[in-house]
N, C-alpha and C positions, 0 to 999 in steps of 0.2 A: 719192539712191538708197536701197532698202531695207536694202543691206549699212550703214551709217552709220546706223541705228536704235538701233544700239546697241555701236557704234564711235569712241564720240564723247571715249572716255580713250585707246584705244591714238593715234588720232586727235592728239588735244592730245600725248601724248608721241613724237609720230614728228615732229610740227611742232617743237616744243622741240629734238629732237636736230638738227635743221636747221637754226636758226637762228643768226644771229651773222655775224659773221668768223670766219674761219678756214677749213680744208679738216676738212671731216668724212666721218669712215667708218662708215656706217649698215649693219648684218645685220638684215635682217625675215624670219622665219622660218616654217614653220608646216606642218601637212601642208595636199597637195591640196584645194582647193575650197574654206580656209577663209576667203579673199578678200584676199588679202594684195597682189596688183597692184593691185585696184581704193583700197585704203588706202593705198599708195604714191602711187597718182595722183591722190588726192584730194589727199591731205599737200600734194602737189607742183604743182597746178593753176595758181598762180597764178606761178611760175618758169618760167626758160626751161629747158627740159629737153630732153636725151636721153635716147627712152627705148629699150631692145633687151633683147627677148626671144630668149635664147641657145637654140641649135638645135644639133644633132650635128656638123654640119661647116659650116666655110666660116666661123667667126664674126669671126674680123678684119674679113671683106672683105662681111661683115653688116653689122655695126656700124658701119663707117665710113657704108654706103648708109642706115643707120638716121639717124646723123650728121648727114648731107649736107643732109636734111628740113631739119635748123634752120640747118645752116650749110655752103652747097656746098662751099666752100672746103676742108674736111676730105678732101674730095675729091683733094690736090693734094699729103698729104703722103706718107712714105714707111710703105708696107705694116708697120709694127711699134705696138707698142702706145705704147708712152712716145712716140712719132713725135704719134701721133692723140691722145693726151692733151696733149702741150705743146701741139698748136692750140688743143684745146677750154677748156683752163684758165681763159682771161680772159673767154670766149666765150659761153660758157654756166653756169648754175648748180648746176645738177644733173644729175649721170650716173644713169641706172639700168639696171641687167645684172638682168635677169629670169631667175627661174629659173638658177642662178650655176652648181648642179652640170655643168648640161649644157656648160657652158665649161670645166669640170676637167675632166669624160669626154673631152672631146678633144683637151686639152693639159696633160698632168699638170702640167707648168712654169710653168703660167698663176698658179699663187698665187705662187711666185716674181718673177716676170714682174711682177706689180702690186705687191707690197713696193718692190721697185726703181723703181717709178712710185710710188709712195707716196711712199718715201724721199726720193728727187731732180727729182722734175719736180711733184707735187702739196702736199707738205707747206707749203709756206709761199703756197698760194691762199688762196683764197676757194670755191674747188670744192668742192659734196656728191658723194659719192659713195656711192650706195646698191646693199647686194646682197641679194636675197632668194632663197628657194629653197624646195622642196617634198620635197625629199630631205634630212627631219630626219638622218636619220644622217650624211650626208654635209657640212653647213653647219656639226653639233656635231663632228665626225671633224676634218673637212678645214680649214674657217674660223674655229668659233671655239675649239678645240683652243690651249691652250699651244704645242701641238708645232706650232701652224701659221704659216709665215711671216708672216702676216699679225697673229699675236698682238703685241698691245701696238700696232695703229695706230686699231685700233677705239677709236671714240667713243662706239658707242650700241649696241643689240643690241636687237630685239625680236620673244618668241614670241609670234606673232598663235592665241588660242585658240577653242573651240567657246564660242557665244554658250549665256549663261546660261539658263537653261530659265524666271526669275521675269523675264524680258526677251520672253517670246514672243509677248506681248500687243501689244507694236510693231510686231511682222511678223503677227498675225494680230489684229488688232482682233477681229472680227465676230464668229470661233469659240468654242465654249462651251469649259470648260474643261477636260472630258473628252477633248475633242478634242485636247487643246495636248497635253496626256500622250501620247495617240495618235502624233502627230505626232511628238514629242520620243523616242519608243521607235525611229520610223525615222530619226529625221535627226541626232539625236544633236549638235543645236547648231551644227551646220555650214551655212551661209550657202546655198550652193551647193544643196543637198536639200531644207532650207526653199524656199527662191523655187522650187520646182519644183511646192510644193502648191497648185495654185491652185484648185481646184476640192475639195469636202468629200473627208477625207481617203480612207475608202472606196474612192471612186471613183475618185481618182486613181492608188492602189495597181491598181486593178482594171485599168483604162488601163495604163498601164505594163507588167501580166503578160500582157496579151493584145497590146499590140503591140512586146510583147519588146524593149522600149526598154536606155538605159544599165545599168539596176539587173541585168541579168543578168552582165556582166563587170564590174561597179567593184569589186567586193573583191580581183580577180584584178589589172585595173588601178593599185589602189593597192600591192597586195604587190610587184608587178613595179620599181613604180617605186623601191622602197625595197631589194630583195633580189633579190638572181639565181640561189639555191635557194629558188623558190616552193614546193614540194611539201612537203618538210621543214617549214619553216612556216606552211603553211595547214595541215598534218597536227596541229600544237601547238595552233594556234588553233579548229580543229573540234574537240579535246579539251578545251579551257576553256570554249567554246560548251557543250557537251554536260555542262555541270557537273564536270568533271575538275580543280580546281585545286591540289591540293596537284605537290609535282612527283613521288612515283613514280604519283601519279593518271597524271598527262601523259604520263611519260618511257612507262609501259606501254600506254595509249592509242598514243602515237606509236611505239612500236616501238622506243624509242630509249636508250641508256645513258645514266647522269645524267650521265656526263663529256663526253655529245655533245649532250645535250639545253641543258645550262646557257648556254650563249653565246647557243644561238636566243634563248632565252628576257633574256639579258640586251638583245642588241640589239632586241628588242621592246621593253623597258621606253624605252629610249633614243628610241627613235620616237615614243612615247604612244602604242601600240596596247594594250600591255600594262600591267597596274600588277602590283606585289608589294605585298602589303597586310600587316602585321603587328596583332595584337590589339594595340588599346592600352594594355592593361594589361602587354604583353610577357611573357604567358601563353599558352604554344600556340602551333605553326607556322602560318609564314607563308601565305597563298593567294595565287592568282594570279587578276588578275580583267580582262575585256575592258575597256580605258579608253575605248576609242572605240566609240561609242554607232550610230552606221551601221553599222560593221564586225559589230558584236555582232547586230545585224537582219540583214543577209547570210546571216552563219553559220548561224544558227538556222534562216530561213526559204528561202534564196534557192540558196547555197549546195546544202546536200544535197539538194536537187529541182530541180538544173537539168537533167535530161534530162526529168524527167514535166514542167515547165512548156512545156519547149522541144513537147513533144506534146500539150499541152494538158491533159492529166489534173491538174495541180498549179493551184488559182488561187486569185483572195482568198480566198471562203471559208475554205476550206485555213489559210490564217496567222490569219483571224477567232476559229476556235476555239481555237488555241492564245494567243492575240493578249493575252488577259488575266492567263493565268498569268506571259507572259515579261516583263509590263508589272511585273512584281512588283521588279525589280532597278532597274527606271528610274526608279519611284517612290521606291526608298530613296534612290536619287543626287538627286529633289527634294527630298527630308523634309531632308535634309543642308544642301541649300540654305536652307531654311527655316528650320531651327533653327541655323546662322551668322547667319542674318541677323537674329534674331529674338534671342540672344545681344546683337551687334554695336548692338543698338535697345537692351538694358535689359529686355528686356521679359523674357528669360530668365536665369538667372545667370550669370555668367562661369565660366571653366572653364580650365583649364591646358593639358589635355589631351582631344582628343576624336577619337574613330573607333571602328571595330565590336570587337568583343570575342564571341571565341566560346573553349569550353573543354568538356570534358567531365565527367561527373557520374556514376560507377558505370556508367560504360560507356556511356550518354548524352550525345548532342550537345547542348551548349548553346551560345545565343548571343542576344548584343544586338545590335541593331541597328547604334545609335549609341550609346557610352556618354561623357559627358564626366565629368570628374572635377577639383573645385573647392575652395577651401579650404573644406571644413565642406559640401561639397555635392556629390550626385551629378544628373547628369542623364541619364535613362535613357530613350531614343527609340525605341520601334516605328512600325514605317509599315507601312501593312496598304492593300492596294489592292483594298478590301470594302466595298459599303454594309454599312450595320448595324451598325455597328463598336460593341462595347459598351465604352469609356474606362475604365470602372470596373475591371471586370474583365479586361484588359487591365492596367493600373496595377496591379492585384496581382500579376500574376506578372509585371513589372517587376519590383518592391518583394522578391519572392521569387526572383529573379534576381541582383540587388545584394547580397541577403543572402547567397546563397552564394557570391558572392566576395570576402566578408569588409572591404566596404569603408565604414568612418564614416561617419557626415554625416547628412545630412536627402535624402533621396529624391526628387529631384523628376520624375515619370512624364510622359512627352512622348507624345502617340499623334498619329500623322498619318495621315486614313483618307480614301478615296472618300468616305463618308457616315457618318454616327453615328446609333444610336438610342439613344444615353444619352452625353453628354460631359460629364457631373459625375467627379470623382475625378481628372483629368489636363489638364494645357495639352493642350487639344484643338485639333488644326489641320484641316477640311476641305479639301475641293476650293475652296468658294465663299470660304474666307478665304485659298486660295491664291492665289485670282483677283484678289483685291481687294489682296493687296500689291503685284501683279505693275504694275510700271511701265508 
């Protein structure tokens, strides 16, 4: 399947935590859509398995009927959980509870409830027993929390994340590589939104706004399922969309005091919707930036013109001409990509330390991109999402960037651009040498 293109480590480490004797306790994790059943039942294909996807009510007398499928007899025991687990023990190999939170929503006592099946009826199997969920706050909160009964039975734990953007060539052999940017500015490495592109990206988009498909409530969809004051934090989140990151930026965008503002914004970070980003030099306050690459497309375009799309006044076009300036942040998040990897080959220097660095100058914003910092060596990255790109001049005021930060070394200037019409003076990386690393 196309989710396993580029699935093939989390893959080998879901199978390793499986293996053996013993009774093992699996958490796979991850937001919405990023394919974490289909990785479970891959892992698991060739075991006898139970598998059950938990639902609001009724899940005992679910799961047993789920059971039943592989073994009627489960059928026969008594209505409690350790009842259904002493049959299944020797019976089968692997249990899976999908989706885990929606079994807490309905029985607080359920993590209790399985410790006690832990402890006394599974500890000394042979039984896997896997839990995944889509409600990050809830599985870090509830399951794998110290304070959670269940801390200390777990064997394995795995955050299943958005697929890399130098892997996109897997899922889209054929498209050019302007295209893969395109694409990666809506889908933000998520399994789920890629396989939805099937036809040139454009057009797909265009489809979608005219037959008012899923993309008009998923943002709404994912907040819901992780929060139950939406408003409050879509309100946060439409002010980091709209360039608001520092937080009295936000808290006065949102209307909100910093001693009410700070928890949203911490249990955002807890989710990966949100990051707190510090300069890496630990010069100058923190920003807040959208982690997640769909959500951040929503925001921007979906979002605030849901009633003109709803009457037809809002469509592609519409996102085409903003489409390139907003492509400017997704590109820094590939050049990143890039230069780790290109580091990680030799081909660049090594570095201690590496992320963006911005600071002021007589009242002036300044900032790098990327800056890493090495012994005896700086490497200083702009990503510019421009043909034309002149390298040289570019690599000067890198060079005169470094310098006003007062930092040693030998300068090494990074430019990462759509196109070049001069790439002497800097490690020049285009589109066409992005394509050509891209697996």
């Amino acid at each position: 399947m196309v989710i396993f293109l580029d699935r093939e480590e989390e893959l080998e480490r879901l199978r390793e935590a499986l293996r053996g004797e013993g009774f093992r306790l699996v958490v796979v994790y991850g937001r919405r859509r990023i394919g974490k059943t289909t990785l479970v039942l891959k892992a698991t294909e060739d075991m006898r398995r139970v598998y059950y996807l938990a639902v609001g009510r009724g899940n005992l007398r679910r799961f047993k009927q789920a059971a039943a499928r592989v073994d009627p007899g489960v059928l026969t025991t008594a209505d409690d959980w350790e009842a259904v687990f002493t049959y299944l023990r020797d019976r089968v190999d692997v249990v899976i509870i999908d989706e885990f939170p929606n079994l807490i929503e309905e029985d607080k006592a359920i993590l209790s409830t399985l410790q006690a099946v832990v402890d006394e009826v599974l500890v000394h199997s042979n039984l896997k027993l896997v839990l995944t969920g889509s409600s990050i706050s809830t599985m870090t909160s509830k399951v794998l929390s110290y304070k959670s009964p269940l801390y200390g039975r777990r064997t394995a734990s795995l955050r299943v994340d958005p697929i890399p953007f130098l892997k996109y060539k897997q899922f889209f052999p054929d498209r050019p590589p302007h295209e893969l940017v395109e694409i990666h500015g809506f889908a933000g490495g998520i399994p789920y939104y890629m396989v939805k592109v099937k036809e040139p990206f454009w057009d797909f988009l265009e489809r979608e706004l005219r037959e008012r498909t899923f993309l008009l409530d998923e943002g709404d969809f994912l907040l819901r399922y992780e929060f139950e004051d939406v408003s409050t934090y879509r309100q946060i989140l439409e002010a980091i969309a709209a360039g608001k990151n520092t937080l009295g930026e936000i808290r006065d965008h949102a209307g909100l005091r910093s001693t009410d503002i700070t928890p949203y914004l911490r249990n955002l970070e807890i989710v990966g919707i949100v990051r707190k980003v510090k300069p890496v030099l630990g010069r100058g306050r923190y920003r807040y930036e959208l982690a997640d690459g769909f959500l951040r497309f929503w925001l921007r375009f979906i979002s605030p013109n849901l009633w003109l799309i709803e009457q037809g006044l809002y469509g592609v076009e519409d996102i085409r001409r903003e489409y390139s300036q907003y492509l400017g942040k997704t590109f820094e998040e590939i050049a990143r990509e890039v230069v780790v990897r290109e580091i990680a080959a030799g081909r660049l220097p090594r570095v201690r330390k590496l992320g963006p660095q911005w600071w002021t100058r007589r009242g002036e914003a300044r900032e790098i991109d990327l800056l890493g910092v090495g012994d005896g060596v700086v490497v200083a990255v702009e990503a510019r999402w421009r043909d034309g790109v002149d390298a040289a001049e570019v690599a000067q005021e890198l060079r005169e960037k470094v310098e006003e930060l007062g930092l040693p070394g030998r300068v090494v200037p990074v430019v990462v651009a759509r196109s070049f019409k001069r790439r002497e003076g800097a490690v020049a990386y285009d589109l066409g040498d992005i394509y050509r690393m891209m697996a």
